[in-house]
C-alpha positions as a printed Julia matrix, in Angstrom:
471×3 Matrix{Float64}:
  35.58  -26.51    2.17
  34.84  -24.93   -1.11
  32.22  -21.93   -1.24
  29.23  -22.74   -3.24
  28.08  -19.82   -5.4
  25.17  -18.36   -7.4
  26.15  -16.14  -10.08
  23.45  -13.63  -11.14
  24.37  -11.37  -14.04
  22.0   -10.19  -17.3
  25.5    -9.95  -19.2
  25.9   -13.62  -20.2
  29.01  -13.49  -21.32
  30.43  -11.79  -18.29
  28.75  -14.46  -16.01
  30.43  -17.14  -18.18
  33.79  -15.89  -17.83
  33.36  -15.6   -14.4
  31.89  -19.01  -13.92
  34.99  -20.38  -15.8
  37.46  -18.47  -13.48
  36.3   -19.59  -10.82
  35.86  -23.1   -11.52
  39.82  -23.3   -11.72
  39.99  -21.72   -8.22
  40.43  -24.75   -5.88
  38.06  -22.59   -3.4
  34.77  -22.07   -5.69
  31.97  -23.86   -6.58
  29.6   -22.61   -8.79
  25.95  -24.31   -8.48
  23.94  -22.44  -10.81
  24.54  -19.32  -13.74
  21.51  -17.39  -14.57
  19.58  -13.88  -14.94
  16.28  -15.46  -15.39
  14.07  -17.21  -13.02
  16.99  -16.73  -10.49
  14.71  -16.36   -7.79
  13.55  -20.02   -8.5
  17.14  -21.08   -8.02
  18.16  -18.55   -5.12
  15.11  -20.79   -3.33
  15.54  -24.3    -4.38
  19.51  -24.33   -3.98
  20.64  -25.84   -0.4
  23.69  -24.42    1.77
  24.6   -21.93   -0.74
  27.62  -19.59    0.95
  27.9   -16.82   -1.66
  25.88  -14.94   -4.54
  27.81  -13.15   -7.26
  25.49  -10.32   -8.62
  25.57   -8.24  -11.7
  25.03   -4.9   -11.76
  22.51   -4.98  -14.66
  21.23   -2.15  -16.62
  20.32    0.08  -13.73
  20.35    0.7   -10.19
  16.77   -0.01   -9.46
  16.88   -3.53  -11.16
  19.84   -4.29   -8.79
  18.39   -2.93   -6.02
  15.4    -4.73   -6.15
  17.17   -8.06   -6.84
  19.61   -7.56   -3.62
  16.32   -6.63   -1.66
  15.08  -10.2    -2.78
  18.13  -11.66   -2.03
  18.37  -10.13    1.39
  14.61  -10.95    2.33
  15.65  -15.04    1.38
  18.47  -14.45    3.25
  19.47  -11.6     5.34
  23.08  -12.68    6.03
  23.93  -14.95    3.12
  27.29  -12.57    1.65
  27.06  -10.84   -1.58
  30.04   -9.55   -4.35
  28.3    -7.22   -6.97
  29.88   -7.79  -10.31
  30.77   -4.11  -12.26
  32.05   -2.49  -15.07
  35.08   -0.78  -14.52
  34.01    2.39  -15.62
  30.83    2.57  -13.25
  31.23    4.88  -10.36
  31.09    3.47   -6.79
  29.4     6.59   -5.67
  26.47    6.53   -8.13
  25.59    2.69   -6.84
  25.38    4.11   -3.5
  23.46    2.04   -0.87
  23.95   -1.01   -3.31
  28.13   -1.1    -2.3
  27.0    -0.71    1.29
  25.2    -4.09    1.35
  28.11   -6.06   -0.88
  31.08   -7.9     0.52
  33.38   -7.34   -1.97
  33.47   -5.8    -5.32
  34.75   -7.38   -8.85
  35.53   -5.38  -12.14
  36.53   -6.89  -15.67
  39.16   -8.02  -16.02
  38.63  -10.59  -13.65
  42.03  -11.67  -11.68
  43.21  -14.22   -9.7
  44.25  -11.41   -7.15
  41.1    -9.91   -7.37
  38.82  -13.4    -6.65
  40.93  -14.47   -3.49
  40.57  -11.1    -1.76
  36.64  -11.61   -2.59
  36.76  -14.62   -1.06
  38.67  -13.55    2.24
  36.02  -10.89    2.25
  33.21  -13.26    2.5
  35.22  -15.64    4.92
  35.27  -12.3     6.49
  31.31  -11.54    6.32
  30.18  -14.93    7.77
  33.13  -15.08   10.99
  31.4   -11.53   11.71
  27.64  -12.34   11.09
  28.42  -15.82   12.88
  29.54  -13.98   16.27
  27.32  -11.18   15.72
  23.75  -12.1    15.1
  22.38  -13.83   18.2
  23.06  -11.34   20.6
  21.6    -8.72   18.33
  18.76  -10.36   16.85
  17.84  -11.24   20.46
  18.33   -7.44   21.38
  16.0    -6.21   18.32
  13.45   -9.08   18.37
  12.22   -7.44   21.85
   8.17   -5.67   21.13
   8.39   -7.37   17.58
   8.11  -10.9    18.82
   4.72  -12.37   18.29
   2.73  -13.13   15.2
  -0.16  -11.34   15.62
  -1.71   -9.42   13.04
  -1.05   -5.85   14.27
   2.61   -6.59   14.76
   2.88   -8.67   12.06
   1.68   -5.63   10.29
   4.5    -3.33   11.66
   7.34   -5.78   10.48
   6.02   -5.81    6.66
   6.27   -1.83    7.24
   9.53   -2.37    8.49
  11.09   -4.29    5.5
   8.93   -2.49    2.98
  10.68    1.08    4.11
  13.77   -0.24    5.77
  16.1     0.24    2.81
  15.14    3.34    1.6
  16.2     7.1     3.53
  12.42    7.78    3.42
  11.81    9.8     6.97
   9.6     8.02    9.12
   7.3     8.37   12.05
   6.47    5.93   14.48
   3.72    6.34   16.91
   2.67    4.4    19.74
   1.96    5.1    23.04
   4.6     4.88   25.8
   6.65    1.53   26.61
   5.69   -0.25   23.26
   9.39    0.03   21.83
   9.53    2.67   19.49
  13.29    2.59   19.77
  13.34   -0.71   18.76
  11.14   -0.53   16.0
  13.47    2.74   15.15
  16.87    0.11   15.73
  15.13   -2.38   13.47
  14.79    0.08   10.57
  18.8     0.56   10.78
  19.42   -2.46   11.44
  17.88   -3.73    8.02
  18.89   -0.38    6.11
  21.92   -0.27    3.96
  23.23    2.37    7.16
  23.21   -0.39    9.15
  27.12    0.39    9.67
  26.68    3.64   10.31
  25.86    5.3    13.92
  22.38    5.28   14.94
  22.36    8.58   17.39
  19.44    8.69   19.27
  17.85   11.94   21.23
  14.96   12.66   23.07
  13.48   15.81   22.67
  11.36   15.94   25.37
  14.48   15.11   28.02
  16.71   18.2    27.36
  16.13   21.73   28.48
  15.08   23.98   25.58
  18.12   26.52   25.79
  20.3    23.35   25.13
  18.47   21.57   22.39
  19.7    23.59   19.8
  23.54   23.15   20.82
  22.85   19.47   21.26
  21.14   18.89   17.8
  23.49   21.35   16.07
  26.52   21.76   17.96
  28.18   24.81   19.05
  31.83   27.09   18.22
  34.06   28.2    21.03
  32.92   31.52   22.37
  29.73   30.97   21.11
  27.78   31.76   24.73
  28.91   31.98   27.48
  30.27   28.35   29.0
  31.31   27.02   25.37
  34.9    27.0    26.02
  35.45   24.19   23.28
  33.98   23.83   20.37
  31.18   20.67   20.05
  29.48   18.44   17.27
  25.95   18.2    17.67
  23.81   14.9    17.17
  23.32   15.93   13.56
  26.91   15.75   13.15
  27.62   12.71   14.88
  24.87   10.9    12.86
  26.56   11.77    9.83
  26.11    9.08    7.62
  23.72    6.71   10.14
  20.39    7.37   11.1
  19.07   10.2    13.85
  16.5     9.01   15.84
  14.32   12.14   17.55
  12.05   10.36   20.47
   9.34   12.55   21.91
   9.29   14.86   18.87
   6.05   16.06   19.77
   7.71   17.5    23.13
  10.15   19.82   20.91
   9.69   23.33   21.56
   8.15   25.4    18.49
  11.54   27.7    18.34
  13.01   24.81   17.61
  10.69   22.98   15.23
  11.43   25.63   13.38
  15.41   25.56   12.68
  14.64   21.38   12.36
  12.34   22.24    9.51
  14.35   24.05    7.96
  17.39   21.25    8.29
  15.03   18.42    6.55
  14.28   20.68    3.72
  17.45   22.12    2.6
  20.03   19.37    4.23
  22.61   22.17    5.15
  22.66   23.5     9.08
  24.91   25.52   10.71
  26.63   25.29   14.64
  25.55   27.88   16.96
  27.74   30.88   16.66
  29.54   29.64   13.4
  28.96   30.6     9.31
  30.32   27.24    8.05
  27.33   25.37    5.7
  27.26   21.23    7.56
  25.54   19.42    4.63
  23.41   16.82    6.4
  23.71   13.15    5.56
  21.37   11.42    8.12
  17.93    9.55    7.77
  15.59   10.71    9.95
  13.67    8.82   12.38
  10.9    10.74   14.29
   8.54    9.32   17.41
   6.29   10.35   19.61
   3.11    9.18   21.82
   0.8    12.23   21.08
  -1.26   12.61   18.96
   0.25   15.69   16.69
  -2.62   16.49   14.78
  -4.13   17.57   18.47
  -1.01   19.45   19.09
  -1.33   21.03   15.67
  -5.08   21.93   16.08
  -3.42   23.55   19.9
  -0.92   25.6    18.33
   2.06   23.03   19.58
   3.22   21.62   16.75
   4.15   23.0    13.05
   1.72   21.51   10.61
   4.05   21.7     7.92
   6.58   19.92   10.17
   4.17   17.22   10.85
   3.99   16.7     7.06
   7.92   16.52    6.49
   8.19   14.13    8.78
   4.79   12.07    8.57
   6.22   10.72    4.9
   6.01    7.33    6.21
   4.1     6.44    9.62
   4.16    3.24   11.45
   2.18    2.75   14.59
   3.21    0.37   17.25
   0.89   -1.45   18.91
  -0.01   -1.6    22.93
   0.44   -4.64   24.16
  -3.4    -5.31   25.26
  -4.2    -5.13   21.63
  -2.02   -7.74   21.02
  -2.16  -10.16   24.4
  -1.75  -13.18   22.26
   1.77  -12.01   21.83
   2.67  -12.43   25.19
   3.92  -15.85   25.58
   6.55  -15.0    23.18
   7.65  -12.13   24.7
   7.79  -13.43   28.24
  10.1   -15.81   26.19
  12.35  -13.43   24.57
  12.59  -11.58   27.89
  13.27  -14.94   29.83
  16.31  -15.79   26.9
  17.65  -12.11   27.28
  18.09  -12.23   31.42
  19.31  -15.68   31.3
  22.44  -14.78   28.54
  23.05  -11.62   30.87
  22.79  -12.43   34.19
  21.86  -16.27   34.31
  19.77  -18.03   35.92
  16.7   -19.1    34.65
  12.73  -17.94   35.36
   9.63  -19.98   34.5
   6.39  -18.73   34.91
   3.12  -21.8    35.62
   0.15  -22.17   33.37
  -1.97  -20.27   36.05
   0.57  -17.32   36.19
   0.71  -16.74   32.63
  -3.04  -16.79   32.83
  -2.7   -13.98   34.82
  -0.51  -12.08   33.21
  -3.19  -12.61   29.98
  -6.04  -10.6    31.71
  -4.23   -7.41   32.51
  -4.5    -4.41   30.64
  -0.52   -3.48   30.66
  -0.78    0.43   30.74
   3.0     0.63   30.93
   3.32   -2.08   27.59
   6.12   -3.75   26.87
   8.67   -1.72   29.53
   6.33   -2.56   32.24
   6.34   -6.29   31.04
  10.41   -6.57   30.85
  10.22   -4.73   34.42
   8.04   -7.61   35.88
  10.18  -10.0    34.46
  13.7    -8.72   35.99
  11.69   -8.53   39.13
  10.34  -12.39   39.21
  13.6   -13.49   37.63
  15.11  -11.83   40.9
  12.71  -12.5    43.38
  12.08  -16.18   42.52
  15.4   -17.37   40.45
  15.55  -20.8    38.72
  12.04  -21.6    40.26
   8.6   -21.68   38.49
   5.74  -18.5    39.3
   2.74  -19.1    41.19
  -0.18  -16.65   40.54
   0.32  -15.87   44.48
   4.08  -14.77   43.52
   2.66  -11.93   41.62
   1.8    -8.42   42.76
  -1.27   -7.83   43.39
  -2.27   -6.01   40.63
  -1.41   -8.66   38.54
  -3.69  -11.21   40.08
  -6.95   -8.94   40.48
  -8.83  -10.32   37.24
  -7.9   -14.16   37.64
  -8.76  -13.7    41.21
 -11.76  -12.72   40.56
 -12.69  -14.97   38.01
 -12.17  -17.21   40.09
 -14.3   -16.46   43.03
 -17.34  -15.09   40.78
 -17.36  -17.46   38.15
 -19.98  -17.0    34.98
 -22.8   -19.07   35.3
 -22.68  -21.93   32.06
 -25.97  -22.75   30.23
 -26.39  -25.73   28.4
 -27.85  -23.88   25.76
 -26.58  -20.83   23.64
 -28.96  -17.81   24.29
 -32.12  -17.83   21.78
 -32.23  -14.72   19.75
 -34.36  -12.02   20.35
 -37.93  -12.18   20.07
 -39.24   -8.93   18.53
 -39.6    -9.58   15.28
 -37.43   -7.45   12.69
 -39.67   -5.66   10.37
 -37.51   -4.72    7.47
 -39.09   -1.83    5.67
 -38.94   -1.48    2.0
 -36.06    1.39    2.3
 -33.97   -1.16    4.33
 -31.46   -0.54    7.6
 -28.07   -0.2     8.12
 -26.8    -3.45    9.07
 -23.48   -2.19   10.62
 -25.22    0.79   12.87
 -27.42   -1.82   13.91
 -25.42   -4.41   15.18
 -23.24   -2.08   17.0
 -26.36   -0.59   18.73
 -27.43   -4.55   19.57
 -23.8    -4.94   20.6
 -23.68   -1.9    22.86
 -27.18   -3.41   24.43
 -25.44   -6.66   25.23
 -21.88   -4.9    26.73
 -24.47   -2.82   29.1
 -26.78   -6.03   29.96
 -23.45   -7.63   31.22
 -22.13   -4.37   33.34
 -24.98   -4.61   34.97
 -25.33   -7.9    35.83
 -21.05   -7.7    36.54
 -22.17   -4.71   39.14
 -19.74   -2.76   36.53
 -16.51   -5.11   37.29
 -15.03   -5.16   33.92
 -13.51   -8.48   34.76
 -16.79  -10.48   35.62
 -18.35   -8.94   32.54
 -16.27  -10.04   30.07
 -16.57  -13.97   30.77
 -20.38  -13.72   30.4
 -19.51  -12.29   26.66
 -17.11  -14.93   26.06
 -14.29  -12.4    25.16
 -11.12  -11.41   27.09
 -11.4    -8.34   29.74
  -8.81   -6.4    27.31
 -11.23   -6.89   24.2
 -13.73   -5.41   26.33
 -11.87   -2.63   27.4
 -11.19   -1.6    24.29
 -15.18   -2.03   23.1
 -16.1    -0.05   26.17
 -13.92    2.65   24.83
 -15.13    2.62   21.34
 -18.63    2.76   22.16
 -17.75    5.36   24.66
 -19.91    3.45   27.19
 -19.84    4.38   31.22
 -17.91    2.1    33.57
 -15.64    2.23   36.47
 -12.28    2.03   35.52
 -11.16    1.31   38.42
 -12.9    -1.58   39.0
């Protein structure tokens, strides 16, 4: 079966000799020759197998085409097209995302090995993608707008070395948004070394991040490569930064800035080749304000921030990732775990404090409490079934008629109101009218406001109105 190819290349005449070359190879078929409106033809071309791609006047140009390329098609293999005399080492992150590699003069030798490269690229992205697309498409499954929102940030930053922060509050998968963004980075082969800061004792964190010589301290009877060191050349994922001590913040601060570090007890220079990948679930301007956190640290690694949102700001993601869930236990352990209507329901008005851990916990639990059989609301926990339950037995009363509008006239005065302070006072009214007539039960109150008990949760909040949380 021949390959069908797209050659991309501003040097016409190079992109003509290659087209001819490889129309005389038994194995290639070129579709299309272009370096302008390419894009057009990248999209309108079907079951295209390979894209040749010149490397153009400068790096940025073919950067941004291969970032085009890769958002049309994340997997579809690429052979960048070069002048002999151009060094591998200035194109960087641009050889890391290329199958193979030509150079004038093109050879016969040279196009076969290309093309056992590629045959090479699709046998491992063939066996390699489900499994992993499954294991990184937990937490960013959904499309609703706040996690549509942290994808864009994901391929917008994913393929440069910018450092970035991601913030969210316990159990929304910040280590998968962290495995996304080196997943899709051109140090996607590289080792992604993850450590959490808050997890190891503060006399060890230093030998951990940094390693350590023999004879160093007492115990360090070998010498040992820190997590910088094993990163080298991957990404270095620091969970529960805001946990680090300051001691420590301090020697870190100094590693982002100058890229060099040394192991404990040693006087060789490590240069540092690692992107950095910082999260936490506090909020570090607090911790600065406390004294608990380097402000200047904050900035060095706040370059770019994404924030990952709780699940109860994002319910309507849920079927999806009871789906994704469901897909993962069922390729690991087997078996298969459907949930009713009425149980999903359930599910829908809780306020998941634990997000999406305590959500992939449930699951594993149903899937082995109640395997290849569908879940009743009563085959919940409790906890689970405490707002549909009482929905149920306290239902809000229907009128035939939507509510007339209030009857005090408005006067506007000739220097006008502010709209937006007033409607959130006349919302406020309304939220306490229906705690009171709920007897403060969050759950029976939000059904006379037509909204979900998680939207009013969070409106409570805002508002900083009093209820009992508990109830």
């Amino acid at each position: 079966m021949k390959i069908r190819s797209l050659v991309i290349d501003a040097n016409q005449g190079r992109a003509n000799e290659l087209q001819a070359l490889l129309q005389f190879m038994e194995d290639w078929e070129v579709v299309a020759v272009g370096a302008d409106d390419w894009a057009k033809q990248l999209e309108d071309i079907r079951g295209l197998q390979a894209v040749f791609v010149g490397a153009g006047e400068t790096d940025e140009k073919l950067a941004e085409t291969i970032r085009v390329i890769r958002k049309a098609d994340a997997n579809l293999p690429l052979v960048l097209i070069d002048e002999p005399d151009r060094s591998k080492k200035r194109l960087g992150v641009v050889m890391d995302d290329c199958c193979a590699h030509l150079a004038r003069p093109f050879r016969h030798t040279q196009l076969t090995q290309a093309l056992e490269d590629i045959r090479n690229w699709r046998q491992h992205r063939k066996s390699s993608q489900p499994r992993r697309q499954l294991e990184l498409s937990r937490c960013l499954s959904g499309t609703s707008p706040a996690i549509t929102r942290v994808c864009e940030l994901i391929q917008s930053v994913s393929h440069s070395d910018a450092t970035v922060l991601i913030l969210g509050a316990s159990g929304t998968g910040k280590e998968v948004v962290a495995r996304n963004l080196r997943y899709f980075s051109p140090r996607r082969e590289g080792p992604f070394v993850p450590v959490n800061c808050g997890a190891i004792p503060e006399n060890l964190l230093e030998s951990e991040l940094f390693g350590h010589e023999k004879g160093s301290f007492t115990g360090a009877i070998t010498a040992r490569q820190g997590r910088f060191e094993l990163a080298q050349g991957g990404t270095l994922f620091l969970d529960e930064i805001g946990d680090m001590p300051l001691p420590m913040q301090v020697k870190l601060l100094r590693v982002l800035q100058e890229r060099v570090f040394e192991r404990i007890g040693g006087n060789k220079s490590i240069v540092v080749d690692v992107r950095i990948i910082a999260a936490t679930n506090q909020n570090l301007e607090q911790l600065i304000e406390a004294g608990k956190f380097r402000e200047d640290l904050y900035y060095r690694l706040n370059v770019f921030p994404i924030e990952v949102p709780p699940l109860r700001e994002r319910i309507e993601d849920l079927p999806a990732l009871v789906d994704d869930l469901r897909a993962r236990l069922r390729q690991e352990h087997g078996g298969e775990l459907s949930l009713s209507q009425e149980a999903m329901h359930c599910l829908s008005q809780y306020a998941w404090p634990g997000n999406i851990r305590e959500l992939a916990n449930l699951i594993e639990r149903l899937a082995i409490l109640f395997p290849n059989r569908k879940v009743e609301p009563k085959d919940l926990p409790a906890k689970f079934r405490t707002g549909y339950v009482e929905q149920l037995n306290n239902p809000p009363a229907i009128t035939p008629n939507p509510p007339a509008p209030p009857n005090a006239a408005i006067n506007l005065s000739e220097e006008g109101l502010d709209l937006k302070q007033y409607l959130m006072d006349l919302e406020c009214q309304l939220i306490n009218a229906a705690l009171d007539k709920a007897n403060g039960v969050v759950a029976q109150a939000a059904p006379l406001l037509r909204m979900r008990r998680t939207t009013l949760v969070e409106k409570i909040r805002k508002y900083k109105l009093k209820w009992n949380d508990e109830k």
